[in-house]
PyMOL commands that place a pseudoatom at each C-alpha (Angstrom):
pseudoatom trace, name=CA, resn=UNK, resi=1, chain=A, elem=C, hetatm=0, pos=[0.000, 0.000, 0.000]
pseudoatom trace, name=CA, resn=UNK, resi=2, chain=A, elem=C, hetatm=0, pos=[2.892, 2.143, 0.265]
pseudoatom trace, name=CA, resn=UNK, resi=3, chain=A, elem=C, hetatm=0, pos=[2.718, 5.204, -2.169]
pseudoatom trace, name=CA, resn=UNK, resi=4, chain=A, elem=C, hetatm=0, pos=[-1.236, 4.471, -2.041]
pseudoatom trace, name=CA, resn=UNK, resi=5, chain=A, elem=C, hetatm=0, pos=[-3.934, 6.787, -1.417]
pseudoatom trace, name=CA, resn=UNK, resi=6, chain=A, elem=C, hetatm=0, pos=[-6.253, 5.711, 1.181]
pseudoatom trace, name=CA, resn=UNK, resi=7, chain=A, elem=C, hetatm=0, pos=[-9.749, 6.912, 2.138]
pseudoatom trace, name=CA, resn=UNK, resi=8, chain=A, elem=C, hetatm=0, pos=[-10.592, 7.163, 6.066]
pseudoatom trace, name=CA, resn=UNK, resi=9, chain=A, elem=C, hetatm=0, pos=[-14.077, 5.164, 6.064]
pseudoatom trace, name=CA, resn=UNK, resi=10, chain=A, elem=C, hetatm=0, pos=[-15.340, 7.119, 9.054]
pseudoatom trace, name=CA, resn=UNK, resi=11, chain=A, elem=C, hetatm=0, pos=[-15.655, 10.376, 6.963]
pseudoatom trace, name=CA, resn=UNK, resi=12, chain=A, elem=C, hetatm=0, pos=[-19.017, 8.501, 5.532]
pseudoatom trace, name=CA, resn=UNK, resi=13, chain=A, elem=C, hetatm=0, pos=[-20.009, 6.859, 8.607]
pseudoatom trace, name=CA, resn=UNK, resi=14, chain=A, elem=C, hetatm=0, pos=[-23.942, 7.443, 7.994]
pseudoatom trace, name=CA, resn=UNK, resi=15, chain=A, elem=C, hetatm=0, pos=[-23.696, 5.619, 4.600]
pseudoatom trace, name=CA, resn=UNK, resi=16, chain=A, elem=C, hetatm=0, pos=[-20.932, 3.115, 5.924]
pseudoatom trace, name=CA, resn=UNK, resi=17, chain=A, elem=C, hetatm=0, pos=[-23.188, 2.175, 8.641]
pseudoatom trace, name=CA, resn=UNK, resi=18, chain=A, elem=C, hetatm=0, pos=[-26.305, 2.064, 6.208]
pseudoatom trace, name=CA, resn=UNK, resi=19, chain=A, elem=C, hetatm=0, pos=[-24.251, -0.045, 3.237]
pseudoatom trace, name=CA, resn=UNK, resi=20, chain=A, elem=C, hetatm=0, pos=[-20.525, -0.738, 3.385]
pseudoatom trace, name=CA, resn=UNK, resi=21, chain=A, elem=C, hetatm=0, pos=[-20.622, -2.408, -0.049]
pseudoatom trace, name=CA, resn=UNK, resi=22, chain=A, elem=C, hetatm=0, pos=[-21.913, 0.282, -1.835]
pseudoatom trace, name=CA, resn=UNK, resi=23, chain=A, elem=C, hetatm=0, pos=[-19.950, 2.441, 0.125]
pseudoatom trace, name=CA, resn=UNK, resi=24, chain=A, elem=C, hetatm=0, pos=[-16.855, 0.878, -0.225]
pseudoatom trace, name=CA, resn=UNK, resi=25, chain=A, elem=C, hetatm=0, pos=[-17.506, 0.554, -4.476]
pseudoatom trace, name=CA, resn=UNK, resi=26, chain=A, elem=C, hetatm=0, pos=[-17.543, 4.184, -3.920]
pseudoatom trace, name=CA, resn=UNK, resi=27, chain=A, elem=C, hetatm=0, pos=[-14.585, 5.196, -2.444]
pseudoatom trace, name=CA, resn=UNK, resi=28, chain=A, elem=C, hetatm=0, pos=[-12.908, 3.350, -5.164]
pseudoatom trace, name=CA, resn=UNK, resi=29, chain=A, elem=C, hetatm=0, pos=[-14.697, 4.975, -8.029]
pseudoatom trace, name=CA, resn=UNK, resi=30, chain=A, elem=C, hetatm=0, pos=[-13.194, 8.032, -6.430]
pseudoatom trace, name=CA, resn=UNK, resi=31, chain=A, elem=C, hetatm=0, pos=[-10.103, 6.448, -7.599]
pseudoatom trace, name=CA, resn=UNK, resi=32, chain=A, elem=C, hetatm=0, pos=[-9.181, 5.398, -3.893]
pseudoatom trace, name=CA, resn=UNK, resi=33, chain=A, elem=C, hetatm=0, pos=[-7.081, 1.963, -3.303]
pseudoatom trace, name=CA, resn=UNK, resi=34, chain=A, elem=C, hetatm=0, pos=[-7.271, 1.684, 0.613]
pseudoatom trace, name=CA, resn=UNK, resi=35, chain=A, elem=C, hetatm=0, pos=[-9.567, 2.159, 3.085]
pseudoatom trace, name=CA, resn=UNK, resi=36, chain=A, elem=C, hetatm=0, pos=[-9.365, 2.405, 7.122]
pseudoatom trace, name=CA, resn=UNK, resi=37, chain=A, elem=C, hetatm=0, pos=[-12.137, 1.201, 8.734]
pseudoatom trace, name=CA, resn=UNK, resi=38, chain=A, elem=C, hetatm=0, pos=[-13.744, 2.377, 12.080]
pseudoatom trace, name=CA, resn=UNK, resi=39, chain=A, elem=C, hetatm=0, pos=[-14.968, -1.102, 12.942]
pseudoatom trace, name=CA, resn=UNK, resi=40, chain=A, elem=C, hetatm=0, pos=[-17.224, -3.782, 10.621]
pseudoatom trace, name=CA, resn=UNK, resi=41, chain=A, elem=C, hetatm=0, pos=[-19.803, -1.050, 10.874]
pseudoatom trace, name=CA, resn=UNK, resi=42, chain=A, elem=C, hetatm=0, pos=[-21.985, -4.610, 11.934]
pseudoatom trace, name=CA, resn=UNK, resi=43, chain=A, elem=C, hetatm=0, pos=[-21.145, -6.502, 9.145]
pseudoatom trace, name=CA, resn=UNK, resi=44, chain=A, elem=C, hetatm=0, pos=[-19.541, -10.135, 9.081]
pseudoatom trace, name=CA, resn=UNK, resi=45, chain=A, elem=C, hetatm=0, pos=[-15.715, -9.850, 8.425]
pseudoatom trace, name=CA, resn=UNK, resi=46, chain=A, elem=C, hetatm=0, pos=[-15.595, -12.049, 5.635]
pseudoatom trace, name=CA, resn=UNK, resi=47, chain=A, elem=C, hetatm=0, pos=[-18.130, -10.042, 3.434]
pseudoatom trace, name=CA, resn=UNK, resi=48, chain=A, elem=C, hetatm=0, pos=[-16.440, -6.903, 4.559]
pseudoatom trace, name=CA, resn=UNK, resi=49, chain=A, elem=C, hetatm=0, pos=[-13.600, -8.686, 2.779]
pseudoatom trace, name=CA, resn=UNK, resi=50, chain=A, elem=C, hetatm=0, pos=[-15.052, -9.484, 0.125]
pseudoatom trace, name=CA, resn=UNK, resi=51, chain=A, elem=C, hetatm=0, pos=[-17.002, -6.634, -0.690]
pseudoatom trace, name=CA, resn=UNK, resi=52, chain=A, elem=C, hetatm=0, pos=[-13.296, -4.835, -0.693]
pseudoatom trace, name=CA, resn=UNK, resi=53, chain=A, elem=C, hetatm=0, pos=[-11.553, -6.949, -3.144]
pseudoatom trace, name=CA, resn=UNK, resi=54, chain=A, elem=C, hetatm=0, pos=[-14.943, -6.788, -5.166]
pseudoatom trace, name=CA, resn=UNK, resi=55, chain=A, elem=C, hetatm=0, pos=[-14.290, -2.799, -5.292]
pseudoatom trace, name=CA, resn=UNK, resi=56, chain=A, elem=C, hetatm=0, pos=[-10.781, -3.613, -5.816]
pseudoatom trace, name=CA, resn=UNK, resi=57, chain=A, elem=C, hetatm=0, pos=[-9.739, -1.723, -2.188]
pseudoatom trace, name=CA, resn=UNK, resi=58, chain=A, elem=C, hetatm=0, pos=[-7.222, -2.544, 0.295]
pseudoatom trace, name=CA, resn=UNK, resi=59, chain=A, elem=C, hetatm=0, pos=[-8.484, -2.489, 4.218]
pseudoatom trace, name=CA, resn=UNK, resi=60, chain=A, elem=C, hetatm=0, pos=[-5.352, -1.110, 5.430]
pseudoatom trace, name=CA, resn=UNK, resi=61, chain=A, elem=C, hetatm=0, pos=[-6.295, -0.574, 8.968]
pseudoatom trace, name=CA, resn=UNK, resi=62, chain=A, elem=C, hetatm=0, pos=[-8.885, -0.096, 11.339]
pseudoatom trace, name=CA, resn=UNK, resi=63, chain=A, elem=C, hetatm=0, pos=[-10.261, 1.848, 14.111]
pseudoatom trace, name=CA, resn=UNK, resi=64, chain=A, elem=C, hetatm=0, pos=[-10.946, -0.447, 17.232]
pseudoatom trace, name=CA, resn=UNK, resi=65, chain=A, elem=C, hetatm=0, pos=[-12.169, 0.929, 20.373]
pseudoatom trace, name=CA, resn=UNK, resi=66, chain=A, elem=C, hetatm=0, pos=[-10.032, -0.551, 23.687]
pseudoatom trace, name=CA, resn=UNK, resi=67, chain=A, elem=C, hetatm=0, pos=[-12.769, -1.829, 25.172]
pseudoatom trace, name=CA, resn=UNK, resi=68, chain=A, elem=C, hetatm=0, pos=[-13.726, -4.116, 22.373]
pseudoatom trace, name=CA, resn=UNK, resi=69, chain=A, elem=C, hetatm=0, pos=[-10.403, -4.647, 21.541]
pseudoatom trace, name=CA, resn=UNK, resi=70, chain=A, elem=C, hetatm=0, pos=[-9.462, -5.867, 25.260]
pseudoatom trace, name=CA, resn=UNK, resi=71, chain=A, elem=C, hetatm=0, pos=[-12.958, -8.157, 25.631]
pseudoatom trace, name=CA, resn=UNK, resi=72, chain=A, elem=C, hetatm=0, pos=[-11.839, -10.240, 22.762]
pseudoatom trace, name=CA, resn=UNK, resi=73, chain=A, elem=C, hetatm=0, pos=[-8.321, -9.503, 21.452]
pseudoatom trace, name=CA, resn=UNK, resi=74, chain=A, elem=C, hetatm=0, pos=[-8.086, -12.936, 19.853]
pseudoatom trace, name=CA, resn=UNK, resi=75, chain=A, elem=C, hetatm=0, pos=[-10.603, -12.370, 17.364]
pseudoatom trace, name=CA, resn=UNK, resi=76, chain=A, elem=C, hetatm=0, pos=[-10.383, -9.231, 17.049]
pseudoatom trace, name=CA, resn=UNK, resi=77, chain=A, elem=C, hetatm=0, pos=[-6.555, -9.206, 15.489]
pseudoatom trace, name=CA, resn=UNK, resi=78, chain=A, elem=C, hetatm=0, pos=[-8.333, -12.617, 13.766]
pseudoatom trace, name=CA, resn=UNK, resi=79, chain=A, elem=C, hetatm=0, pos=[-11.020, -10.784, 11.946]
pseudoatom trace, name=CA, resn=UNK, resi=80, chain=A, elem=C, hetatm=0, pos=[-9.019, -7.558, 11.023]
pseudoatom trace, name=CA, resn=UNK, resi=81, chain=A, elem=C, hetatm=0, pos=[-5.714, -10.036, 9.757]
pseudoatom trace, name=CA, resn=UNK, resi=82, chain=A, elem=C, hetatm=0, pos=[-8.341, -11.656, 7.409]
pseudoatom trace, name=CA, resn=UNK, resi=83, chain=A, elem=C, hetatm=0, pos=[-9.651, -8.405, 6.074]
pseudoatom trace, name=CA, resn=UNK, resi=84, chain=A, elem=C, hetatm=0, pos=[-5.497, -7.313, 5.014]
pseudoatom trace, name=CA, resn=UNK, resi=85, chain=A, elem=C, hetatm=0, pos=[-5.241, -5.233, 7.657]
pseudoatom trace, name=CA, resn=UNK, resi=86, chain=A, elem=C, hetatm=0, pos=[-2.273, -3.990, 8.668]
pseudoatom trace, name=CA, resn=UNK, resi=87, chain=A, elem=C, hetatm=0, pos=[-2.382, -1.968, 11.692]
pseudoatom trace, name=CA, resn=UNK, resi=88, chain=A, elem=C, hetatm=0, pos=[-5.217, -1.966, 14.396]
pseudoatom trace, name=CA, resn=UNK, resi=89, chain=A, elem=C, hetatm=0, pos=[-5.667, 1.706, 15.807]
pseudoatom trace, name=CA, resn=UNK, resi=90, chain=A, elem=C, hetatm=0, pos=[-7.040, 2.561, 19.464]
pseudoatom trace, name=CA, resn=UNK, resi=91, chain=A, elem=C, hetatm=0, pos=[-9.030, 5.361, 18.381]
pseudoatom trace, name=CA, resn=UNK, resi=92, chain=A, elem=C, hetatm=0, pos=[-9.551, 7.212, 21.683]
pseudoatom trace, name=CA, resn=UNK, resi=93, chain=A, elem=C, hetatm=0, pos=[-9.887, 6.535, 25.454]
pseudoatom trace, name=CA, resn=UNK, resi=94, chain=A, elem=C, hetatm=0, pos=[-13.238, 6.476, 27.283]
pseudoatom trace, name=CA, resn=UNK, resi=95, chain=A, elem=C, hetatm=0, pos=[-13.162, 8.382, 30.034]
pseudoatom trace, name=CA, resn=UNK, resi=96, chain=A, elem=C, hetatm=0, pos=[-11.956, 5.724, 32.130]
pseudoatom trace, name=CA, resn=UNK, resi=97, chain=A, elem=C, hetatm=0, pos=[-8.738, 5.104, 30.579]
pseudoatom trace, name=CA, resn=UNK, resi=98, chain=A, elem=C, hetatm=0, pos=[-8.031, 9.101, 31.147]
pseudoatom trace, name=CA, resn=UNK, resi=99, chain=A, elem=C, hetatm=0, pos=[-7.727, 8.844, 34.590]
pseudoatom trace, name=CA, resn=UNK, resi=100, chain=A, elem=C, hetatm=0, pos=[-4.349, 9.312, 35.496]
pseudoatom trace, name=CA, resn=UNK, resi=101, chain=A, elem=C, hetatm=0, pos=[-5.238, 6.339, 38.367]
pseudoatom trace, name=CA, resn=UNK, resi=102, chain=A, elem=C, hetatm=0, pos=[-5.808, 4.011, 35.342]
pseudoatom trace, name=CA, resn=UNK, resi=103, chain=A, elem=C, hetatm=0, pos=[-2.729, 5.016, 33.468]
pseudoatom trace, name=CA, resn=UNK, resi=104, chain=A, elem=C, hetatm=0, pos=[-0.254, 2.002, 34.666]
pseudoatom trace, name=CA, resn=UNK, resi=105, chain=A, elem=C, hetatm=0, pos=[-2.955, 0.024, 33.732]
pseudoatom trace, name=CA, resn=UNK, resi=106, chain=A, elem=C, hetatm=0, pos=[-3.549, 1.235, 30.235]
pseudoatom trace, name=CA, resn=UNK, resi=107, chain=A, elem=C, hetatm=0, pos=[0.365, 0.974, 29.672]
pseudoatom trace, name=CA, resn=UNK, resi=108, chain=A, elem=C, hetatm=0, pos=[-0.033, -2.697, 30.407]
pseudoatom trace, name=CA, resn=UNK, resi=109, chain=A, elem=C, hetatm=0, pos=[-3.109, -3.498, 27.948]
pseudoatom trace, name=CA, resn=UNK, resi=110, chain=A, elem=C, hetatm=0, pos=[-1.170, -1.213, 25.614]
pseudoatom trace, name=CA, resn=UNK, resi=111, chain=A, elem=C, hetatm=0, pos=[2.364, -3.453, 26.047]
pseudoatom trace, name=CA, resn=UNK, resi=112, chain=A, elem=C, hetatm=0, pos=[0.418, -6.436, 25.578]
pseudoatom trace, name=CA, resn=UNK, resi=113, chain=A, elem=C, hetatm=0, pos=[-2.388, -5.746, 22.760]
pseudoatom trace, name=CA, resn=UNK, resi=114, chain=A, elem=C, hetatm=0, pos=[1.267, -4.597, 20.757]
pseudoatom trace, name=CA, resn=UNK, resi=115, chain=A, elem=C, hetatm=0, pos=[2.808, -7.795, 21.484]
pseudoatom trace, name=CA, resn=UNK, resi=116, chain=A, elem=C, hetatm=0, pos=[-0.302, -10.036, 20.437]
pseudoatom trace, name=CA, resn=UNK, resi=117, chain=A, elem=C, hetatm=0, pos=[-0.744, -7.888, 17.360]
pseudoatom trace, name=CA, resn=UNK, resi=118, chain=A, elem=C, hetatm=0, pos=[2.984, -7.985, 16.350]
pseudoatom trace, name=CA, resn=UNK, resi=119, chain=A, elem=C, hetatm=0, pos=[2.849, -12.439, 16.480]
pseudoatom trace, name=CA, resn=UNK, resi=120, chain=A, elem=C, hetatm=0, pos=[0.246, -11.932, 13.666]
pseudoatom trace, name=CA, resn=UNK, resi=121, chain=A, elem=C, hetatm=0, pos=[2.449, -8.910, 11.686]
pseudoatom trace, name=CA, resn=UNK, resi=122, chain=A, elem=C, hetatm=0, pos=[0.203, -6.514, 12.554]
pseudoatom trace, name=CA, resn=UNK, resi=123, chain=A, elem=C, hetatm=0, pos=[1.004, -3.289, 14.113]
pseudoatom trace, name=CA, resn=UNK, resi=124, chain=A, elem=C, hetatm=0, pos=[-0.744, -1.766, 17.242]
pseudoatom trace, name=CA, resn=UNK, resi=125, chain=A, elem=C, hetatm=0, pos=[-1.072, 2.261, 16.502]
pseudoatom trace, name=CA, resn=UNK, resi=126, chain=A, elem=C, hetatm=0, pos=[-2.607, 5.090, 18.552]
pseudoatom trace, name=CA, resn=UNK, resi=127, chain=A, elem=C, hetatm=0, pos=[-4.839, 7.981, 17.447]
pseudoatom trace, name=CA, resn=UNK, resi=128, chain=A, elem=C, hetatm=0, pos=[-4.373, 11.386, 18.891]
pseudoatom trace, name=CA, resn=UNK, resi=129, chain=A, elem=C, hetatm=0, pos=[-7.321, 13.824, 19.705]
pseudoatom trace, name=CA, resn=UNK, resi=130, chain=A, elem=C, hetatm=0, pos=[-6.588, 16.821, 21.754]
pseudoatom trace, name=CA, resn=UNK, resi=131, chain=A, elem=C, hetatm=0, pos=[-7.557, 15.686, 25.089]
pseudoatom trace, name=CA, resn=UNK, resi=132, chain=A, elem=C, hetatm=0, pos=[-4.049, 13.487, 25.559]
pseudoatom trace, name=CA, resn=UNK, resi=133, chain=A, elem=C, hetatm=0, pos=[-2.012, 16.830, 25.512]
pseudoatom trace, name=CA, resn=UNK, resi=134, chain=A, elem=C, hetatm=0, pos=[-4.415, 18.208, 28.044]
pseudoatom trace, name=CA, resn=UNK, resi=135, chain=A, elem=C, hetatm=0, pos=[-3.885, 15.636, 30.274]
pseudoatom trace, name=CA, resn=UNK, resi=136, chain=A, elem=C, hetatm=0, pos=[-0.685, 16.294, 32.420]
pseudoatom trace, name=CA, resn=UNK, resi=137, chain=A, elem=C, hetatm=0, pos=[1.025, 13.084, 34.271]
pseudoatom trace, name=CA, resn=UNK, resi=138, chain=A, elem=C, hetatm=0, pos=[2.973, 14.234, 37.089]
pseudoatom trace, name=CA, resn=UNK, resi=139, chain=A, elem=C, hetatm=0, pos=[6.025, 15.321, 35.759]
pseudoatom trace, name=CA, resn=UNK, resi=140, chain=A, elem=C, hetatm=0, pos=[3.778, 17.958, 33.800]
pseudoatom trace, name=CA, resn=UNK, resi=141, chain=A, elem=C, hetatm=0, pos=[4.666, 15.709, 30.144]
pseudoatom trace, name=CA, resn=UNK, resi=142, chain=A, elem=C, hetatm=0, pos=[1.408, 15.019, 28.595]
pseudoatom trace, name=CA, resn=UNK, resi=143, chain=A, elem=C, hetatm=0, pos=[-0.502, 11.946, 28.282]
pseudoatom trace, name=CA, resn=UNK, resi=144, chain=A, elem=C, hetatm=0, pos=[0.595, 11.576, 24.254]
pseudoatom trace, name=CA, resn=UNK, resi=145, chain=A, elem=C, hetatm=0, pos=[4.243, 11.707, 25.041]
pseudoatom trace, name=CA, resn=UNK, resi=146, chain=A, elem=C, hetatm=0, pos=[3.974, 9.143, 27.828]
pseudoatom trace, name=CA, resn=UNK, resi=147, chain=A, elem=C, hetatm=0, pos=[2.359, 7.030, 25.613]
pseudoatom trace, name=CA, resn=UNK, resi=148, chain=A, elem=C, hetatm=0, pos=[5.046, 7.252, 23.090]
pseudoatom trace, name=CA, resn=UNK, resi=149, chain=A, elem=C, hetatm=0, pos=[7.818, 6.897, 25.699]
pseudoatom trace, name=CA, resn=UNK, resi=150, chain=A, elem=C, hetatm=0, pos=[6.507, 4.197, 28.767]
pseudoatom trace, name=CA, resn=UNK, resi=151, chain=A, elem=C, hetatm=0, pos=[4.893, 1.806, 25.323]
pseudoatom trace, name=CA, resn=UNK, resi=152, chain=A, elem=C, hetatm=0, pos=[7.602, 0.478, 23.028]
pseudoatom trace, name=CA, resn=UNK, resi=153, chain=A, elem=C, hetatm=0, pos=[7.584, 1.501, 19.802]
pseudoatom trace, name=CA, resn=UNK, resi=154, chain=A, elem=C, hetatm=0, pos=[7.112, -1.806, 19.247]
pseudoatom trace, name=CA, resn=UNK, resi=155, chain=A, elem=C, hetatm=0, pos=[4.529, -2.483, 20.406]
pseudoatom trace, name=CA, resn=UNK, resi=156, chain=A, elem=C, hetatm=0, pos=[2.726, 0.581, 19.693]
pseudoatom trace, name=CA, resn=UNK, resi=157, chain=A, elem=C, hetatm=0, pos=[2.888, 3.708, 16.925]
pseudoatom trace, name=CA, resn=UNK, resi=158, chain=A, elem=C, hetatm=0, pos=[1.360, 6.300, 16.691]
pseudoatom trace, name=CA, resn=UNK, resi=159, chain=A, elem=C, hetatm=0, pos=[-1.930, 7.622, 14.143]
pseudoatom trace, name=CA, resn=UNK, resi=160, chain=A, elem=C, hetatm=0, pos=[-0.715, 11.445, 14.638]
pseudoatom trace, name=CA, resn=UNK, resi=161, chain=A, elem=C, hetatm=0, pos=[-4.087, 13.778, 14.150]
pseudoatom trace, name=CA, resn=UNK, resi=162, chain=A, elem=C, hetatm=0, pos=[-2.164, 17.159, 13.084]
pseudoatom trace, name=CA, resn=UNK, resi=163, chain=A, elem=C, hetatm=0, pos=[-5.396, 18.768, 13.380]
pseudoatom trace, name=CA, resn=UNK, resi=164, chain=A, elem=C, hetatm=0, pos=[-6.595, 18.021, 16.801]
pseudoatom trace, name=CA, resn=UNK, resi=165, chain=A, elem=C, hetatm=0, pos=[-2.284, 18.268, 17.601]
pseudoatom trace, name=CA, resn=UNK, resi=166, chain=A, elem=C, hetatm=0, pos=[-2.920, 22.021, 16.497]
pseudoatom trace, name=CA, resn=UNK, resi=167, chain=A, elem=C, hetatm=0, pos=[-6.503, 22.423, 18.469]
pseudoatom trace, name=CA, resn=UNK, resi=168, chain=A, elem=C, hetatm=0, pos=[-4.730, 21.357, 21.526]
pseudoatom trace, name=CA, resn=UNK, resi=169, chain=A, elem=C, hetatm=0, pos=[-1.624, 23.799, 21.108]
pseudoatom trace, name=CA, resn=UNK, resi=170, chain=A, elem=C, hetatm=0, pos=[0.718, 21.893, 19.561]
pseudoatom trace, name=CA, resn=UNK, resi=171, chain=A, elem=C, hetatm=0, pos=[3.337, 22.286, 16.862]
pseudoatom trace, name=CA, resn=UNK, resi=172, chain=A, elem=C, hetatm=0, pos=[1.689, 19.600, 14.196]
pseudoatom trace, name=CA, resn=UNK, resi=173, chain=A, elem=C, hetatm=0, pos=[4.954, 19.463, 12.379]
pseudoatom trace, name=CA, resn=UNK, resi=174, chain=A, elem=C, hetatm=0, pos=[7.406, 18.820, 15.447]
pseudoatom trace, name=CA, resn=UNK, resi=175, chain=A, elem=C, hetatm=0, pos=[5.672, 15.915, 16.538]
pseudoatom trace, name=CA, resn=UNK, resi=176, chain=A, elem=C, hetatm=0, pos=[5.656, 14.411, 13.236]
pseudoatom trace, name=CA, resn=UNK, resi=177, chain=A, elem=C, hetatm=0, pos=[9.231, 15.073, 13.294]
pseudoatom trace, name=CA, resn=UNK, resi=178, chain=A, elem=C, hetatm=0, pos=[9.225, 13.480, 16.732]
pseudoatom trace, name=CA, resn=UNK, resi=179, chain=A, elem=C, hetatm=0, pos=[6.519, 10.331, 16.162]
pseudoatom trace, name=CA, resn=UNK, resi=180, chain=A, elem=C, hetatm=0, pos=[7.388, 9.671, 12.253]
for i in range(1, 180): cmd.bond("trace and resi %d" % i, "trace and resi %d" % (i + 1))
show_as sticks, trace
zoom trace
């Protein structure tokens, strides 16, 4: 896929959610050849796979929120490995996961979903909003850069959002320089 152009499926949720297939034929009459998924959008994975190759898309990656991720990691990294998938993305953290109480925690699910998804050759990636640079550990580094450092890179990457990096203050550019 490298050198691609890929379509972020999310951006049509409403008419993902109503009819992936048609959906999916057209993001690649738009002349797409990937896609990222945010979930199966409740379809079964192997006519989501299908229903790619039939539009002549690659599912690059896919949005999975932790909480679904961490009920049933096995076939979860399963499901998205069949589909092509390349990298599984933790899309955001529920409230829960933002208390700085949980964070230890959260570094542990993180170590270990990165380590499951790396036996199948998939890579484990995090997507920014701007609520992780808000959040301040206590050595005043925010919650994004602790991520990056106390996670191996490994075991996870990061999906850098320049957009919500700029809503929450940040120099987009640097931490691409930074992140890759």
């Amino acid at each position: 896929m490298a050198g691609k152009i890929g379509f972020f499926m999310d951006c049509i949720r409403r008419r993902a959610e109503a009819d992936l297939k048609s959906a999916l034929a057209e993001v690649s009459r738009a002349g797409y050849e990937g896609a990222e998924l945010t979930g199966l959008y409740g379809n079964a994975p192997e006519d989501v796979r299908e229903w790619a190759k039939a539009a002549g898309l690659t599912i690059v990656s896919a949005h999975i929120e932790l909480d679904a991720f961490l009920a049933d990691p096995g076939k979860t990294v399963l499901d998205y490995k069949d589909l092509g998938c390349q990298y599984l993305v933790i899309p955001d953290l529920t409230p829960k996961w933002q208390k700085a109480t949980n964070y230890r925690w959260l570094v542990k699910q993180l170590v270990q979903l990165g380590e499951y998804c790396n036996q199948f050759n998939l890579q484990l990636l995090y997507h920014n909003h701007d609520f992780e640079l808000r959040l301040k550990q206590e050595d005043g580094e925010n919650l994004l850069n602790h991520l990056s450092a106390d996670v191996p890179g490994h075991f996870l990457k990061m999906e850098l959002d320049t957009a919500w990096l700029k809503i929450g203050g940040e120099d987009p550019a640097a931490y691409v320089e930074r992140y890759g």
